[in-house]
N, C-alpha and C positions, 0 to 999 in steps of 0.2 A: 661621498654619500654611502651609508649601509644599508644594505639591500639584505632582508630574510631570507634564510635558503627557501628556495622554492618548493624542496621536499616538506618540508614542515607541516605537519598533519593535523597541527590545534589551530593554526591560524585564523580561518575561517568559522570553524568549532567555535572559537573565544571573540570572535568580530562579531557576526550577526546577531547574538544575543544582545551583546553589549549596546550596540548600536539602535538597536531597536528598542530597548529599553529606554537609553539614553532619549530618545527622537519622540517617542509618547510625550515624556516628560516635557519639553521643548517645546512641542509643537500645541501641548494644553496649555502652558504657560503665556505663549505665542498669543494663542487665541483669546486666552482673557487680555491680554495688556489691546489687543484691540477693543475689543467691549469699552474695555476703562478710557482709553481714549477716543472713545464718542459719547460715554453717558455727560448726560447736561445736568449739572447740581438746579435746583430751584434760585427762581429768578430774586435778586435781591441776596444772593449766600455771598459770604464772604471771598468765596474760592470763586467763584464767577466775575467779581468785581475787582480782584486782585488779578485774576487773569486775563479780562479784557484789557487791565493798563498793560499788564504784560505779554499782550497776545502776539510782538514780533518778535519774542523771547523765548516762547516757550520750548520745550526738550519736544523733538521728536519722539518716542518711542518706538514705534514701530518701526522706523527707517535704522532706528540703532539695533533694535533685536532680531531682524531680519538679515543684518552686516556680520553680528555674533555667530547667528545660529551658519550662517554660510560657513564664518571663520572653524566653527568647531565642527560640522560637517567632515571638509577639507581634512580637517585633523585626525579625524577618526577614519575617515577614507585612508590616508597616505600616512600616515602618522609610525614612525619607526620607533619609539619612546619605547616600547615594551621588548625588545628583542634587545636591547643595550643592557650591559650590567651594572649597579646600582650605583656603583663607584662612579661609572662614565658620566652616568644622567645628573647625579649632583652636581659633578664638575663642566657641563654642559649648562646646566644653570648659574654656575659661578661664573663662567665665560659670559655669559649674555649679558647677565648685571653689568659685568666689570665692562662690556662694550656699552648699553644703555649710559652709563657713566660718562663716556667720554663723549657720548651723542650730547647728552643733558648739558652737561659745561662745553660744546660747541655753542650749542642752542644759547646760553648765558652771553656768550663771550660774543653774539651774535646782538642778543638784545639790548647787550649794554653799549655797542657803537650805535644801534639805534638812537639811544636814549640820551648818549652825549653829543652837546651841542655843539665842541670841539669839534665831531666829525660833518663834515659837509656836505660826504656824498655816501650816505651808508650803505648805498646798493655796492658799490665799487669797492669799498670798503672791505665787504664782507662777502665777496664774491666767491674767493677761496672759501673760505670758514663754508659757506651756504652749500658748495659740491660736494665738499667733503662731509658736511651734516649728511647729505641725501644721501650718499654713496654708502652712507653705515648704515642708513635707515634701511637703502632698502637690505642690506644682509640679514639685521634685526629683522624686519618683517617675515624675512622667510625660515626663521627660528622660532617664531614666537609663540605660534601652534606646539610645537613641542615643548615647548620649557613651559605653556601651559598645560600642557597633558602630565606630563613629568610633575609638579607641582599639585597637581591633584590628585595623584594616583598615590605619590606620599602621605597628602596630608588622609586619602581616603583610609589607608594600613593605618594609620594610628588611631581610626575610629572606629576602623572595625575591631579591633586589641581594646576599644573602651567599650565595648559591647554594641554598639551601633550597626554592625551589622546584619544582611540578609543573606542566608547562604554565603558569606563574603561579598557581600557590596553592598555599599553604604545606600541608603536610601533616603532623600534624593541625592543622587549621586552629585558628588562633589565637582563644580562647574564655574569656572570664570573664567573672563576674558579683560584682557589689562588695554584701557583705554584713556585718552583725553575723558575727563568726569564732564557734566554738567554742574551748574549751579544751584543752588535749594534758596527758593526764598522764605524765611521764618517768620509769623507772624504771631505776634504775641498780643494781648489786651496790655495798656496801660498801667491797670493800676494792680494785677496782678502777674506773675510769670508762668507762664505754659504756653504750651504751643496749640492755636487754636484753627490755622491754617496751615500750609507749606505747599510750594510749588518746584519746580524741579525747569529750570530755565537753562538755556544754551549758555555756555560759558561768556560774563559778561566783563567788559573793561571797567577799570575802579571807576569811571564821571556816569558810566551806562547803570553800575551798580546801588551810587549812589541820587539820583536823579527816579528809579526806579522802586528807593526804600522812602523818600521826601514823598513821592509821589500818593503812594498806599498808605503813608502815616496820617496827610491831607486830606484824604478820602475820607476813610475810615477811622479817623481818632486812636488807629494803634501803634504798636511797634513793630517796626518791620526791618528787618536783619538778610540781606545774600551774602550766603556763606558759600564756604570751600568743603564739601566732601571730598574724602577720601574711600569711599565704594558706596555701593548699591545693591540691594537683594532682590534686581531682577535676575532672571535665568538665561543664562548664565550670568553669575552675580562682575556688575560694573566693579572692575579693580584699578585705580588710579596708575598711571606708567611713575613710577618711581625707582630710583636709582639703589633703594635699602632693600634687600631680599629678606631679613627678617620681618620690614614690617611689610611687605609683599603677601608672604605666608602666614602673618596673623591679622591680614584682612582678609582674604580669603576663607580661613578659618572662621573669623567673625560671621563673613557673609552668608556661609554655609549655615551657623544657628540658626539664622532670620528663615533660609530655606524648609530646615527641619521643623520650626516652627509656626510656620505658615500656616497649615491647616487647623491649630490647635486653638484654643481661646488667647494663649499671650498672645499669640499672631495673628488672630483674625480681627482681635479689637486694638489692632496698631493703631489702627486713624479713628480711633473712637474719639471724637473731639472734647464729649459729655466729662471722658475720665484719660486725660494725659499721664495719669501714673502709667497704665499699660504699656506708653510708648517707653518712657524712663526704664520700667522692669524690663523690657525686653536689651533696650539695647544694653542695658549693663549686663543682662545675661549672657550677650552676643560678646561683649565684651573681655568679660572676666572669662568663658570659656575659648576667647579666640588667643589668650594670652595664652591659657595655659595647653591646649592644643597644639597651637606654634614651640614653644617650648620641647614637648616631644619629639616634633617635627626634627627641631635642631639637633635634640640629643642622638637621634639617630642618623640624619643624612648630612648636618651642615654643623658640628661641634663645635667651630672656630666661632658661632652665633651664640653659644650657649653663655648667659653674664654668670660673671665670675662668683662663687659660692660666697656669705659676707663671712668675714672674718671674724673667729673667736676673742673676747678681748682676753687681755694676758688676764694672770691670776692674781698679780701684782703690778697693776698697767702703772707707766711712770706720769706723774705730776701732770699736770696739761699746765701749759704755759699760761697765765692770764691773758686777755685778748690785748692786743694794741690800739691804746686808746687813741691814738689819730688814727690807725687804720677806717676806711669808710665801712660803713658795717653791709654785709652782705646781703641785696636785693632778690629776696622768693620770693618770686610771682604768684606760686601756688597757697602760702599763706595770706599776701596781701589781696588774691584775687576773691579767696574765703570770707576775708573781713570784710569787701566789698560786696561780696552778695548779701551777707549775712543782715548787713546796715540796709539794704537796698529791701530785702524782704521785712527789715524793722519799719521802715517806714513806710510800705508799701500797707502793712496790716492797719496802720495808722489813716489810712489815709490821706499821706503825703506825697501825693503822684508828681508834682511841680519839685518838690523839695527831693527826692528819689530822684530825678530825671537832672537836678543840675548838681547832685553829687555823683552821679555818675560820670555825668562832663566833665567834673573837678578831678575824677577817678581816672579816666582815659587821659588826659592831661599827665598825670602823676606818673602813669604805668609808659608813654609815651617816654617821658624824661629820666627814667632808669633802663631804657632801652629796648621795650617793651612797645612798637609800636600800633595800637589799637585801632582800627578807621573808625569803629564803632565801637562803644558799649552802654548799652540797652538791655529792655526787657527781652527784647527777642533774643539778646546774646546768652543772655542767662538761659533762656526758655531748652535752647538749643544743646550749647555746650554742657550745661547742667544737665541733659540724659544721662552722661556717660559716664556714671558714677564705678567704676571698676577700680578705681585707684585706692589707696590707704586714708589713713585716717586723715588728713587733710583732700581734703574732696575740689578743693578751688571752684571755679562756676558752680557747684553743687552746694555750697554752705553746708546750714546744717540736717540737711535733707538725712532721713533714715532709710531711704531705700536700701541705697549702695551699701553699709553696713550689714542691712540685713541681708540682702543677696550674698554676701560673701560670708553670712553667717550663715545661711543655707547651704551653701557650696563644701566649706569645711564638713557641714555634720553628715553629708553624704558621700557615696563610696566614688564610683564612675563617674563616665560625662552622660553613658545614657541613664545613669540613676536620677545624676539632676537636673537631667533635659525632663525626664518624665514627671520630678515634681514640678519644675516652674512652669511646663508647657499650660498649664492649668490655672496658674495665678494672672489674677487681671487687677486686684484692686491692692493698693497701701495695704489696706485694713486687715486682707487676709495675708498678705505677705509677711506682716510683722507678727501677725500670731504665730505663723509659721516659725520665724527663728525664736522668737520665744519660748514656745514649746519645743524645739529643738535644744536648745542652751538650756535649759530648764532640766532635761533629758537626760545628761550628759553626765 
């Protein structure tokens, strides 16, 4: 263990600020997520009747943001991240991963004797594997305060460098804690795609899942989708335990826009049900700037992260081979998933909700037998996966929606990340967003 010299005269200088800063923010945050889990929506709403079927499911809140705010407490108490030098702490966070890694394919190697009927007696079985899962666990646990502090103290330097700064620190300062996620339930109408509900449920098994999405379809004549998150923009922003440190550091980064954005109109008309574009803008804002945040991130502490620059083509590139016509031609999900929405929203304008709903079956079928396994695809999948429009010009779950476009046409014509946090923080509708790159591209 390293232990600060005890002469060291900023220590406490640079602690109690920080800390108390940090602990406002937490502790108002705190306070609304109680509020929010006791308001009672009006009798007959959608989110009432969806969460009585699911009311032995539902996410704690509180019990999770009172376990964080301890965890990051703790951290900020005892926490030695800042007195190591910059080289160590990267390599500190490479270690961890590289041990989470071998915890995660314990854990696999665990599930799959579970799950084979060959094994008879899986407890016995797996008795070694399960000591030695726990023996890592608990090492990981007693790192993972730091490799979280370490990881946002990073990503906080490259936003203060993008003007994001106050006096040097970011506001609201940069905060997550990497945990087992919850479940989201999406709920979408039939005969159009948006998301017109969502609920945030205990992590459930695929018969619990689906038994749960039959249930609220039944009910309510919609479509209803439990999906897998990978984070959350409570405070400290829910970061899923995964084994990838870059995409670690570009949820994180995501998660922190949704933060930034909170107070502002993209953020405060998230759950504006009336207009689902808000949610779509935001998260591709969340999106497209978590990429490219992470990115810096890499360029400076973790290079071996950084993808490879694309290659010039020659001046005189040689012939390309014709393709081989027995070869099987090659299966992308991302365009075939395009066509599929694209059809899905053709017929949906039509008024073919019946005919929509079993070329989707036809579709999840299709994308199962190229390897592609779907449990569902629905309105609600669309409604769902379709926010996250940061991608290129094939958009997949997104068809041919123009947000994504446009957000990334806004993003080009502007300079920083706090340039174009301050124009989007203010956009809430399609109608002004696409004026916006309009008259940007227009501009130029």
């Amino acid at each position: 263990m390293l232990i600060p010299p005890p002469s060291s005269p900023s220590r406490w200088q640079r602690f109690w600020p920080g800390l108390l800063k940090r602990l406002r923010v937490l502790l108002l945050c705190a306070a609304m997520l109680v509020v929010l889990q006791f308001s009672v929506p009006p009798p007959g709403d959608l989110y009432s009747g969806a969460g009585a079927l699911a009311r032995d499911s539902l996410f704690d809140y509180v019990a999770w943001e009172v376990n964080a705010l301890a965890s990051k407490l703790f951290a900020s108490l005892f926490g030695v991240q800042a007195y190591l030098p910059e080289a160590t702490r990267s390599d500190l966070v490479r270690a961890y991963f590289a041990d989470l890694a071998q915890v995660l394919a314990l854990e696999a190697r665990i599930a799959d004797a579970y799950s084979d009927p060959a094994v008879t007696d899986p407890d016995a079985a797996t008795a070694a594997l399960r000591a030695e899962r726990d023996r890592r666990r608990v090492g990981l646990a007693g790192r993972q305060g730091t490799i979280e502090a370490i990881l946002e103290e990073q990503i906080s330097a490259i936003l203060v460098e993008q003007g994001l700064g106050v006096l040097g620190q970011v506001l609201p300062p940069v905060a997550a804690h990497i945990t087992p996620l919850p479940d989201v339930l999406i709920i979408s109408p039939r005969d159009e795609i948006r998301v017109t509900a969502s609920l945030t449920l205990d992590a459930l098994s695929v018969d619990r899942r689906t038994s749960l999405e039959d249930a609220v379809d039944a009910r309510f004549d919609v479509s209803a989708l439990v999906a897998d998150i990978g984070g959350m923009a409570l405070y400290p922003a829910m970061v899923a335990e995964y084994d990838h440190l870059a995409w670690t550091i570009e949820t994180i980064a995501h998660e922190w826009v949704h933060h930034a954005l909170a107070i502002h109109p993209l953020g405060l008309n998230y759950f504006d049900g009336g207009n689902p574009d808000t949610r779509i803008i935001n998260e591709t804002t969340a999106e497209l700037l978590g990429q490219e945040i992470a990115l810096a991130v890499y360029r400076r502490y973790y290079p071996e992260l950084v993808p490879p620059e694309p290659v010039e083509p020659a001046a005189d590139p040689a012939p390309t081979p014709p393709p081989d016509p027995a070869a099987p031609p090659v299966f992308d999900f991302a365009s075939e998933m395009n066509e599929t929405r694209v059809t899905v929203d053709g017929l949906l304008a039509e008024g073919k909700v019946t005919e929509a709903e079993a070329y989707m079956q036809a579709r999840r079928e299709f994308f199962h037998a190229n390897g592609y396994p779907l449990r569902k695809l629905n309105q609600a999948y669309f409604a769902f996966y379709g926010g996250y429009q940061a991608g290129g010009a094939d958009q997949g779950a997104a068809g041919e929606d123009p947000i994504g476009p446009a957000v990334r046409a806004v993003r080009d014509h502007t300079g920083t990340v706090a340039d174009f946090l301050a124009v989007m923080r203010g956009i809430t509708t399609r109608e002004a967003l696409l004026a916006l790159a309009e008259k940007m591209v227009a501009t130029e």
